[in-house]
C-alpha positions in Angstrom: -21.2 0.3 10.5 -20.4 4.0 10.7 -17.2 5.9 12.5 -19.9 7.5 15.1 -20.9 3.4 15.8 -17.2 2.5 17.1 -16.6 1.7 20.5 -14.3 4.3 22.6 -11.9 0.9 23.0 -12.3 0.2 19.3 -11.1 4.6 18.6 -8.4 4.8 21.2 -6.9 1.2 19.6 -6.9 3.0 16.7 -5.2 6.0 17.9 -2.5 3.9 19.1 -1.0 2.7 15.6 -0.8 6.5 14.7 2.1 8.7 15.4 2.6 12.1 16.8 2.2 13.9 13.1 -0.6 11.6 12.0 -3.1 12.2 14.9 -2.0 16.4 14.8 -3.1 16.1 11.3 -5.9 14.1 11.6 -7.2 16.3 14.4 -6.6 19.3 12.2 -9.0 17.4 9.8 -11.5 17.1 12.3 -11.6 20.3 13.7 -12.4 22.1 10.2 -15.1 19.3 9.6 -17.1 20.1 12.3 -19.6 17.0 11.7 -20.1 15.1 14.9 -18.0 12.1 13.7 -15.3 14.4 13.9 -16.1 16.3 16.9 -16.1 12.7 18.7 -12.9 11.8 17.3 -11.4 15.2 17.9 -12.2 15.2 22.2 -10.8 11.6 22.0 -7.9 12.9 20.7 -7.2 15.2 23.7 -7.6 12.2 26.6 -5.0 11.6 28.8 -4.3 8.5 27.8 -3.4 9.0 24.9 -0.8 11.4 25.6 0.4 9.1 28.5 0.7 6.3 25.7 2.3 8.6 23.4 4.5 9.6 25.9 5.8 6.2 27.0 6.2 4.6 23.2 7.7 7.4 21.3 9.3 10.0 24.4 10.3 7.6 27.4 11.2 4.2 25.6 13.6 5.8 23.0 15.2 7.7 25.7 14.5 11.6 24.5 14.4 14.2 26.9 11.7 14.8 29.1 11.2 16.8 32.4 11.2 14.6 35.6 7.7 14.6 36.6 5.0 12.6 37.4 2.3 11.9 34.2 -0.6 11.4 36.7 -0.3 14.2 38.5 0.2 16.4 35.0 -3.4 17.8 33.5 -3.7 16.3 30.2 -3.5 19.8 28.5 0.0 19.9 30.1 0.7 16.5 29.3 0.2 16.8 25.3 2.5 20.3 25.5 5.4 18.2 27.1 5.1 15.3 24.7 4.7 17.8 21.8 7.3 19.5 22.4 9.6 16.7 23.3 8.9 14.9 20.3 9.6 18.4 18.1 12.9 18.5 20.0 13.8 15.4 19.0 12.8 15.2 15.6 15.3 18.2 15.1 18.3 16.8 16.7 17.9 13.5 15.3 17.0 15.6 11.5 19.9 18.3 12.4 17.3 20.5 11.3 17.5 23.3 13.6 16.3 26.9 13.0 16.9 29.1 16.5 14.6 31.2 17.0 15.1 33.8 20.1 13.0 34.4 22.9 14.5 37.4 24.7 17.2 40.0 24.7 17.8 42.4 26.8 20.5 44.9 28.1 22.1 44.7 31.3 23.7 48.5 31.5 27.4 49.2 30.3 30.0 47.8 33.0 27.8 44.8 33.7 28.2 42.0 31.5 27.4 39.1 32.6 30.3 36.4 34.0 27.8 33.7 34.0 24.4 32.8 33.1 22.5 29.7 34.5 18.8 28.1 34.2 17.3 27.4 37.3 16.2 23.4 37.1 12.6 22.4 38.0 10.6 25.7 36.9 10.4 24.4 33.5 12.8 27.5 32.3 10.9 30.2 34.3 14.0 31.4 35.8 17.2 32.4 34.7 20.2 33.7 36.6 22.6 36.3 35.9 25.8 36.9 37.9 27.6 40.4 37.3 30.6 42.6 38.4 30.2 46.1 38.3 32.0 48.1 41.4 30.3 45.0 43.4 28.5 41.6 41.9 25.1 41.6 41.2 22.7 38.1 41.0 19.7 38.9 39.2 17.2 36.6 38.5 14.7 37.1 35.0 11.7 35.2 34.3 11.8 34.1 31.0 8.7 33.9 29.0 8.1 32.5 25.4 5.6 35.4 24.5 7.0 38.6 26.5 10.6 37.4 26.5 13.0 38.1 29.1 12.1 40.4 32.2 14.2 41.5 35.8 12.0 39.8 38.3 14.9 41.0 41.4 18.7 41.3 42.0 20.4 40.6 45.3 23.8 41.9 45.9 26.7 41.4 48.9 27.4 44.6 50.3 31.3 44.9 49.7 32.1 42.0 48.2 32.3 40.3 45.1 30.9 36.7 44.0 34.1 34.2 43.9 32.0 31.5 42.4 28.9 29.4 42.1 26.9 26.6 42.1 23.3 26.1 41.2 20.9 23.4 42.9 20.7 20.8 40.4 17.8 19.2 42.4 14.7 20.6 40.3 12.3 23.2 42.4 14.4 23.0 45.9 12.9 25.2 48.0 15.8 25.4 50.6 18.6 26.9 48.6 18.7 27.7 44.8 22.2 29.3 44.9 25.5 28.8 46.7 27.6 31.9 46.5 31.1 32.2 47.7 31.8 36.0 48.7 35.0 37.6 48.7 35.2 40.9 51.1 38.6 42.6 49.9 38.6 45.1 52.7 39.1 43.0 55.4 40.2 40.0 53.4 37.5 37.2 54.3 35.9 34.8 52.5 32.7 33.6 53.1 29.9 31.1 51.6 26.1 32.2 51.1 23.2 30.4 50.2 20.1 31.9 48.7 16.6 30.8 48.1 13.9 31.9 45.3 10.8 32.7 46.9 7.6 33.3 44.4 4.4 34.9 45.5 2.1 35.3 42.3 4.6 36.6 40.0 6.7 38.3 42.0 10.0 36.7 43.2 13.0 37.3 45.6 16.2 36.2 46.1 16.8 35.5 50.1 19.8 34.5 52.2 19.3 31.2 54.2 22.2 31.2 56.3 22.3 33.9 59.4 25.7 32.9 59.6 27.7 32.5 56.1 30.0 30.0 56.1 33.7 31.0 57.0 36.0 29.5 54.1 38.2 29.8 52.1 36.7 27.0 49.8 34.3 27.1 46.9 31.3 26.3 45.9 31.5 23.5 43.1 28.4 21.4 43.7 24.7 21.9 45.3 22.7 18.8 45.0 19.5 19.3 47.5 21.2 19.7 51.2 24.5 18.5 50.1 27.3 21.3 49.3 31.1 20.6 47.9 33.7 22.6 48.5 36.8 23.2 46.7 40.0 24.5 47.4 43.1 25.8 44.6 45.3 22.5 45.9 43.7 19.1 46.5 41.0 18.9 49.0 36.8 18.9 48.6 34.8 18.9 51.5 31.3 17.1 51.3 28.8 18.8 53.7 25.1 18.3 54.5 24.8 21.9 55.2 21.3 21.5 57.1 22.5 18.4 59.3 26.0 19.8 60.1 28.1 16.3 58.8 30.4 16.3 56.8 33.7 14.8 55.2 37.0 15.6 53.4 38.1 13.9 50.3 41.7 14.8 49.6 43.9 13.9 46.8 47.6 13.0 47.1 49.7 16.1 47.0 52.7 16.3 44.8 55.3 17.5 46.5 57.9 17.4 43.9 55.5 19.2 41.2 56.0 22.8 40.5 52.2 23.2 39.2 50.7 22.4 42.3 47.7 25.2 41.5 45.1 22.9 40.6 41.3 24.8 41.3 38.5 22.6 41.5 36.0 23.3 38.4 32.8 20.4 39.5 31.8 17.4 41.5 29.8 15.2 40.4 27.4 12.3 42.2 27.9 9.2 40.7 27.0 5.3 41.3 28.4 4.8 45.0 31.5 7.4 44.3 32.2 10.8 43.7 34.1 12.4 40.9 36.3 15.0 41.6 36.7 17.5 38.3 39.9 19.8 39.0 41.9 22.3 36.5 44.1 19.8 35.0 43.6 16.3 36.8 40.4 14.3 37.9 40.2 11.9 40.9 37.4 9.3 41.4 36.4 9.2 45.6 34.5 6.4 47.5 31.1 7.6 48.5 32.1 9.3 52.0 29.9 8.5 55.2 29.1 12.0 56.7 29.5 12.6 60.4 29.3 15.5 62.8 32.4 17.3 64.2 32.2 15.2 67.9 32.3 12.5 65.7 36.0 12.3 64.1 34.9 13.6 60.1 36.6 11.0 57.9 39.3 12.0 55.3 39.3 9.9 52.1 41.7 9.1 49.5 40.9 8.7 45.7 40.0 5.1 44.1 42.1 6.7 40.6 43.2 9.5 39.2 44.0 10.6 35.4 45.3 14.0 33.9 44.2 15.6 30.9 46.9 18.3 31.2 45.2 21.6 31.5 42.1 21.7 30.3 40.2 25.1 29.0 36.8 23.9 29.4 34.9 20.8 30.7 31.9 19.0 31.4 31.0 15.9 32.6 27.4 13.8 32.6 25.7 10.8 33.2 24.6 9.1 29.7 21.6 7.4 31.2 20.6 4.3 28.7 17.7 2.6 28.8 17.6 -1.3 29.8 21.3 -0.1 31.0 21.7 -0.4 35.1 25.1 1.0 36.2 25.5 4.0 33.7 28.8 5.2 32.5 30.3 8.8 33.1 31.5 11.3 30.2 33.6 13.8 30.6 34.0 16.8 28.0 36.9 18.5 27.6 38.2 21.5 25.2 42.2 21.3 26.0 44.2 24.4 26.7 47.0 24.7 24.2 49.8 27.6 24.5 50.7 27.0 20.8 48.4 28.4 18.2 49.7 26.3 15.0 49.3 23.1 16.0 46.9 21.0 14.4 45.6 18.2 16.5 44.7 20.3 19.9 41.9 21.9 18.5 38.8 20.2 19.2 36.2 18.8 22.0 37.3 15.2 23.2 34.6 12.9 25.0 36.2 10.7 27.2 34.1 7.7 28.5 34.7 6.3 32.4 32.4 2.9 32.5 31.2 1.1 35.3 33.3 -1.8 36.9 32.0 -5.0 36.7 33.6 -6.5 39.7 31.8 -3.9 41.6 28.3 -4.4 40.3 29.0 -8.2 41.1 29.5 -7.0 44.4 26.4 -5.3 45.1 24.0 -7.0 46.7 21.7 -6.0 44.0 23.8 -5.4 41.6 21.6 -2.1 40.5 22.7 1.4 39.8 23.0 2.8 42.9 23.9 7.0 43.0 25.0 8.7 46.0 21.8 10.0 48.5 23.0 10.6 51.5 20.7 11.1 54.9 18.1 12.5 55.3 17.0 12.3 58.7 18.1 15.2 61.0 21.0 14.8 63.3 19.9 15.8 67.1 21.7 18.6 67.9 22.5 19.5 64.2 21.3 23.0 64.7 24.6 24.2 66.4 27.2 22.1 64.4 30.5 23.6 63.3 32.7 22.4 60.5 36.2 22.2 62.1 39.4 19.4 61.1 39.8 16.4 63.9 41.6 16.3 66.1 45.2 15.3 64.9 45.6 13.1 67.3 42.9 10.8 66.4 43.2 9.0 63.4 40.3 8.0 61.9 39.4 4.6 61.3 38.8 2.8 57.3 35.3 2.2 57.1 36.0 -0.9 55.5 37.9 -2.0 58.5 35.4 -0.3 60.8 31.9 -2.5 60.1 30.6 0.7 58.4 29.5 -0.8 55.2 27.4 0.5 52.5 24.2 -1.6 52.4 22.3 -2.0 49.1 20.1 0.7 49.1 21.5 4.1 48.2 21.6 5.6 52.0 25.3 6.4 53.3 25.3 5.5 56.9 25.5 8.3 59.6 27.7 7.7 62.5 26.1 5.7 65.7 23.6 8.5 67.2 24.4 10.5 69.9 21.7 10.1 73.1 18.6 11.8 72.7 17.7 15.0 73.5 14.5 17.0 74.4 13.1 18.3 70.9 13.7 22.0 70.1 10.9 23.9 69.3 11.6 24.4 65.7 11.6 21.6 63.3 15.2 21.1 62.1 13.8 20.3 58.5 12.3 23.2 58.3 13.1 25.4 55.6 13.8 28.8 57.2 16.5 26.4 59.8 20.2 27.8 59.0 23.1 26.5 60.8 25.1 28.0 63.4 28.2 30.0 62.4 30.5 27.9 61.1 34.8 28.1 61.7 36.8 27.3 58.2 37.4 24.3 57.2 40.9 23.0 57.8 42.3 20.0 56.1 43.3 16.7 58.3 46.7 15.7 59.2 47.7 13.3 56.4 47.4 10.3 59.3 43.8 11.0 59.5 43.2 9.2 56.4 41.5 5.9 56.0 44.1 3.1 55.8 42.7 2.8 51.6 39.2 3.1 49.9 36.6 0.5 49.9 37.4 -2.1 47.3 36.9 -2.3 44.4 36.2 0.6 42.4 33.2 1.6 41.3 34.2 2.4 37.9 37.6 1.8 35.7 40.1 4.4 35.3 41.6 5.8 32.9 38.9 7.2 30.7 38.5 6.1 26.9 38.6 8.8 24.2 35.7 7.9 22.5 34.6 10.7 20.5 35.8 14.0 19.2 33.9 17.1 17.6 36.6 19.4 15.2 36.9 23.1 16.5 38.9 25.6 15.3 41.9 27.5 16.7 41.6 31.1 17.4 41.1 33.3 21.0 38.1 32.5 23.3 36.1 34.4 26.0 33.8 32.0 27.1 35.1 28.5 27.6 32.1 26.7 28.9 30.9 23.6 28.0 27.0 21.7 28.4 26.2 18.4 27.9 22.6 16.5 28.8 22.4 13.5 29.8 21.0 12.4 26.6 23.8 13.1 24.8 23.8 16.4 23.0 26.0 19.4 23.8 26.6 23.1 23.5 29.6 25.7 23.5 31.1 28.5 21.8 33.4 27.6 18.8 36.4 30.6 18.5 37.1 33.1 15.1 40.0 30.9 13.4 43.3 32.6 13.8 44.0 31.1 10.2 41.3 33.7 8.6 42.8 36.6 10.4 46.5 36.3 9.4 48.1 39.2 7.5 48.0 39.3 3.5 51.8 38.4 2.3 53.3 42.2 1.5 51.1 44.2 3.9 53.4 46.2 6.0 51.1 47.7 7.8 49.8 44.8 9.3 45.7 44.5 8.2 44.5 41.6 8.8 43.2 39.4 5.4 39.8 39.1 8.0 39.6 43.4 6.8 40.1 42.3 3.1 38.4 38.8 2.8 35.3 38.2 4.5 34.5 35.0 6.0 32.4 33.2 8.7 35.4 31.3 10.1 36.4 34.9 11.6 33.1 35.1 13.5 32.5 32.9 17.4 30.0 30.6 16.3 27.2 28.9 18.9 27.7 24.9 18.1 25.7 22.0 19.2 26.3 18.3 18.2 25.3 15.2 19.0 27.2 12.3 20.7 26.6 8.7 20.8 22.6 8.3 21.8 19.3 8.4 21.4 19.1 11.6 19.6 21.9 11.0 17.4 19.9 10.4 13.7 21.1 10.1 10.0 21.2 14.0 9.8 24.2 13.5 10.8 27.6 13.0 9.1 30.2 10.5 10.2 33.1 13.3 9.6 36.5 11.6 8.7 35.6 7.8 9.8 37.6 6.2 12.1 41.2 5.1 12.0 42.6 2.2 13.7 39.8 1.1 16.3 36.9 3.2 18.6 39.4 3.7 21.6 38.9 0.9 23.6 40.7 -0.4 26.0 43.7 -1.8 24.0 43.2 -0.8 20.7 45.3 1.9 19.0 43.2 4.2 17.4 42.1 7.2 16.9 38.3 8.3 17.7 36.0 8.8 15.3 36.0 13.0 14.2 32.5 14.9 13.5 31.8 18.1 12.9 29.3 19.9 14.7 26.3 22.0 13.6 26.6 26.0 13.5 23.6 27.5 15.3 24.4 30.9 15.4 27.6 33.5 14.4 28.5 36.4 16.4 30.2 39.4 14.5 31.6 41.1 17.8 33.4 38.0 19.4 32.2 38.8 23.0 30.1 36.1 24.4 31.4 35.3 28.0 29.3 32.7 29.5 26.3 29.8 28.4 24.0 27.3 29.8 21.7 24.2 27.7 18.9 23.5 28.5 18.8 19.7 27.3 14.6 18.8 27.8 13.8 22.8 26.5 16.1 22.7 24.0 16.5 26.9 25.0 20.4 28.3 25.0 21.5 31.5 27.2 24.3 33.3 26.8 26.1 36.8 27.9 28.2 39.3 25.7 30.8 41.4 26.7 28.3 44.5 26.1 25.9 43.5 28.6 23.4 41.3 26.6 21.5 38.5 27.8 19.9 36.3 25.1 18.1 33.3 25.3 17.2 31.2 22.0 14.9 28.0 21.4 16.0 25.1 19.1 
């Protein structure tokens, strides 16, 4: 029996015990044969299933990234460029075998560097955002494109104001809202919180506002998930709001009235298993997962589950490690500490901290799944013309515990009981072009507005465990931020050490040895690294070992210290902002002199 003579069962079997290199070879094979043997083999090659095989044993069962799509709904030609390129990805990081190569530049104008740069998710790194300050700020949006690079696709700018901070949908594609801006008008000293939408048509795009009415805060933007918004103040209060139904609550952290350092901005929030994390400037606080309700309703105010200090922290990020065969995953947090003293030796370096899920409290679930925080979906009657305002003082409100309002298993927090019905309006309020009526700023509760105490117990134990630690040098830094993926791997910018710009012993008139004796260590240097996970391989080195335990709970010890991977140096020392794209494996960043470059691993 000949190849040609095998059954299509008998050639896809086969197929199976190959890998991702053997079959790319073997089709190379194939295709130069040109004999119908090969030609057969070849098309088989290129079937969905296949792919969709490949894609589950060697992409989605290890746990590497992959975009958050359906496989059916993908053509198979699309289908074998994901897997490719996820496996490629992979294969470096696991090999530490990188070799950037960069996919656009270009030049903003002098006065415009860019404060922040950030990847749209769910266009597959079609879009990436800019955010400027020239006499005003300027968002411009660039399509990015592996062949022509990067190119302005549009800018949208607030007329007399400047952008106060961000936050980026982290829901892939939403059509509703892309951006939340908070606007600062220094004339008249108002404050104000913007939401824009991308709009394509072919291959042209737009940035548009969705609200009519911005919303009237003083507050910040740290989180857009979908149609939930969180808002930060500089002291202790977040507000959670469903900005298309109108509900809303406030999670408030003790105050500490005896502190001097009671500035303490919030940086992010983060959605986790049937809580909410609270990321400030130097403490964090874990939240119950609030129950939203409209203004007529009495909003409730909730107090933290835990809280835990890092002292002040100069950059952070925190992520979900998702595991496979792992239900309730545990949170990460990484942090680059801020250290006034520039000789000290063991405050240099990025610390992982680990918070993990509480057993008691998966016991307690009915299901005892991982449950994250979704929140309502359903329109509120009426929610067209609601208005973020405090209660009233006078009415305390209630503990949901105490109150029947529990959560039930699935992941749906309960809106209050529903007003009576009313005639429907004659637009949809799910539609996308809806905005919400003009809102008053939000005012923090009266401190007896607070539930009585959270829900019991806690969804995950406090404090975090320092688990991990990459080395980093001392030395001055313009851009402090920090990416992880939920897979593992992170990115930031690693400073010039101060130590190879001190002054040569006799020089009076001060030249720095940098002048005299060059050296890489005086350069910023673009780092990535690898933490505990899936696409942590032998490629990489163990750095000092481990002292004295892995910093459980209990154990004195200190974490295990590795040293990170240098992707790129930058002679000029001016890179202000970055973004990671974990399942691209593509980096952004901004200079100083009005670059934007964006590189692929």
């Amino acid at each position: 029996m000949s190849l040609i003579d095998l059954d299509d069962d008998v050639v896809l079997k086969i197929f199976s015990f190959l890998q991702i290199p053997e079959i790319l070879a073997l089709r190379q094979v194939m295709f130069l044969a040109r004999k119908v043997t090969c030609r057969r083999f070849y098309l088989a090659s290129c079937l969905r299933i296949v792919w969709t095989d490949f894609c589950i044993s060697e992409i989605l069962t290890p746990g590497y990234p992959f975009p958050d799509v359906s496989l059916e709904n993908l053509p198979p030609h699309d289908l074998e460029h994901l897997v490719r390129r996820a496996h490629g990805l992979a294969t470096r990081w696991r090999t530490n075998t990188f070799n950037p190569r960069m996919i656009g530049s270009v030049q903003m104008g002098t006065g415009t560097a860019p404060s922040a740069v950030r990847f749209l998710p769910g266009y597959d790194g079609r879009w990436l955002l800019t955010i400027s300050k020239g006499i005003w700020s300027i968002a411009t949006l660039w399509r990015v494109d592996a062949r022509t690079g990067l190119r302005k696709a549009c800018e949208w700018s607030p007329r007399r104001a400047l952008i106060d901070g961000f936050a980026v949908n982290r829901k892939p594609g939403c059509a509703y809202a892309a951006v939340a801006l908070s606007l600062r008008f220094q004339q008249d000293d108002r404050q104000v919180v913007q939401l824009l939408r991308l709009s394509e048509e072919g291959e042209d795009a737009r940035l548009e506002e969705v609200l009519a009415d911005p919303l009237e805060t003083n507050f910040r933007p740290t989180l857009l998930d979908g149609d939930i918004l969180a808002l930060s103040d500089d002291l202790t209060s977040t507000i959670i709001l469903n900005w298309k139904l109108g509900v809303y609550a406030t999670l408030e952290q003790p105050h500490e009235e005896d502190s001097l350092l009671t500035h303490d901005n919030g940086v992010l929030v983060e959605l986790a298993r049937r809580s909410i994390l609270v990321v400030r400037a130097r403490s964090i606080h874990l939240f119950p997962a609030p129950e939203l309700r409209p203004r007529d309703k009495e909003p409730l105010t909730y107090r933290p589950y835990a809280s835990h200090s890092f002292g002040w922290v100069d950059g952070v990020a925190v992520q979900t490690f998702r595991r496979r065969g792992v239900t309730a995953h545990p949170l990460s947090i990484l942090i680059r500490s801020e250290c006034d003293d520039p000789w000290t030796t063991d405050a240099h370096g990025l610390d992982l901290y680990t918070i993990s899920p509480n057993p008691a409290a998966a016991e307690s679930d009915d299901e005892g799944g991982d449950y994250s925080v979704t929140y309502p979906t359903a329109p509120y009657p009426g929610s067209a013309s609601a208005r973020l305002a405090s209660p009233t003082p006078s009415a305390p409100a209630q503990n949901p515990a105490t109150q029947g309002a529990t959560q039930s298993p699935d992941t749906e927090l309960p809106l209050a009981e529903s007003p009576p019905a009313e005639p429907p309006s004659s637009q949809s309020p799910t539609s996308p072009t809806q905005t919400i009526a003009p809102h008053s700023a939000p005012r923090i509760p009266a401190v007896h507005n607070y539930p009585a105490r959270p829900p019991s117990p806690a969804p995950f134990l406090f404090p975090p465990v320092h688990t991990e630690r990459f080395h980093s040098s001392r030395g001055a830094l313009r851009c402090t931020d920090l990416v992880m993926g939920p897979c593992g791997t992170a990115v930031w910018v690693q400073p010039p050490d101060y130590a190879s710009a001190g002054l040569m012993f006799g020089n009076d008139d001060g030249r720095s040895m940098q002048n005299n004796v060059p050296s890489l260590n005086s350069h910023e240097a673009m780092m990535a690294g690898a933490f505990e996970g899936p696409l942590r391989g032998e490629g990489w080195e163990d750095g000092d070992g481990m002292k004295g335990g892995m910093g459980l709970p209990g154990v004195e010890g200190t974490p295990l210290t590795r040293h990170g991977r240098v992707l790129l140096q930058n002679p000029s020392n001016d890179w202000t902002s970055l973004d990671y794209d974990e399942v691209l494996g593509r980096i952004a960043f901004g200079s100083s002199g009005g670059y934007v470059k964006v590189v692929q691993l």
